[in-house]
N, C-alpha and C positions, 0 to 999 in steps of 0.2 A: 348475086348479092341482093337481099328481099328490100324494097322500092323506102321502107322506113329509114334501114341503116344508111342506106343511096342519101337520102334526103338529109338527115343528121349530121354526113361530113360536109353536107354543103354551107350549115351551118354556122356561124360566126360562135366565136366562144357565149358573147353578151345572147346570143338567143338560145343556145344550149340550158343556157345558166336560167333564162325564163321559162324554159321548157322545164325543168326539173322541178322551178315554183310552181310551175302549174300542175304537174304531177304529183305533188305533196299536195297542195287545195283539195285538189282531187280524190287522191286519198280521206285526206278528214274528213271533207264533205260525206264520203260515202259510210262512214262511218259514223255520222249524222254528231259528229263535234265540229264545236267555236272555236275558233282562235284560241278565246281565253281557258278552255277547257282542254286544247290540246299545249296550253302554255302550261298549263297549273300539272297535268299530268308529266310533263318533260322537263317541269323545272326551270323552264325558260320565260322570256320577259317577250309577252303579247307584242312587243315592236319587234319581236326575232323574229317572232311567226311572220308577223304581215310582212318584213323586209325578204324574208325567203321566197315568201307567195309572191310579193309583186315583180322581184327581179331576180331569184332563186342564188343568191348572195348569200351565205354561210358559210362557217369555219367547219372543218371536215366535223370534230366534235361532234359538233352542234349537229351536225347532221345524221352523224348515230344515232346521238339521244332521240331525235326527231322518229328516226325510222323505229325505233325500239319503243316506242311511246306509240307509236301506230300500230307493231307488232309486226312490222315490214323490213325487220333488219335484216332477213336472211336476202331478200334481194340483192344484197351486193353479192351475193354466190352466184348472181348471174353473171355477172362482171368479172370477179375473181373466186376461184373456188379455195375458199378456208376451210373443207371442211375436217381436214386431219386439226386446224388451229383453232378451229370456233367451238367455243360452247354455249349452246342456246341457252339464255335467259329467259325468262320473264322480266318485265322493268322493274317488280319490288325486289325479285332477287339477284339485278343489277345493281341496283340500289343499297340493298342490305349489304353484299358485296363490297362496292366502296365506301361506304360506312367503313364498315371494317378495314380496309386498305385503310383508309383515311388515319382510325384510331393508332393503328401499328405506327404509322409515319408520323404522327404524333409522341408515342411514347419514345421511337426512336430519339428525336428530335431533344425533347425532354432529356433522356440517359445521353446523350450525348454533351447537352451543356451543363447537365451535373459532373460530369468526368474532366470536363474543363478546368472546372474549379478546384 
């Protein structure tokens, strides 16, 4: 077993969890974005960022969006392999994407409580 994964199980969930904010930092950083630059591209509120970074606390969501705004989503294929279920994105055509889901679920909603009446 290579000396990193050895180390990782001896881990506490709470240092796991700051291990993966510092992994994300690390990421943005390298990619020479701010907090507020990696907020504003993901959609999320600059206290999500810094709460990820400082104690790596997020809802799984949040956590896509984050990797997919980095352009780091496919990472999780190292963890689980999706690839007969995943289709690579882009984040604007994530985006556009749910847009759309959104709109449907909308008219749905809509033609639903017109049938009501």
């Amino acid at each position: 077993m290579p000396n990193s994964t050895f180390n990782i199980v001896l881990k506490t969930n709470k240092e796991i969890l700051k291990l993966l904010g510092d992994r994300i930092k690390k990421e943005r950083i390298s990619q020479n974005l701010q907090q507020e630059e990696l907020a504003i591209k993901s959609e999320l509120s600059i206290r999500a960022i810094q709460r990820l970074e400082q104690t790596g606390e997020i809802g799984t969501q949040k956590l896509i969006i984050i990797l997919r705004a980095l352009n780091r989503l496919s990472q999780i294929d190292v963890f689980m392999d999706f690839s007969d279920e995943l289709e690579e994105l882009s984040y604007e055509e994530f985006k556009n994407k749910s847009k759309e889901q959104n709109k449907k679920r909308v008219f749905k909603i809509k033609d639903n409580l017109k049938n009501q009446w």
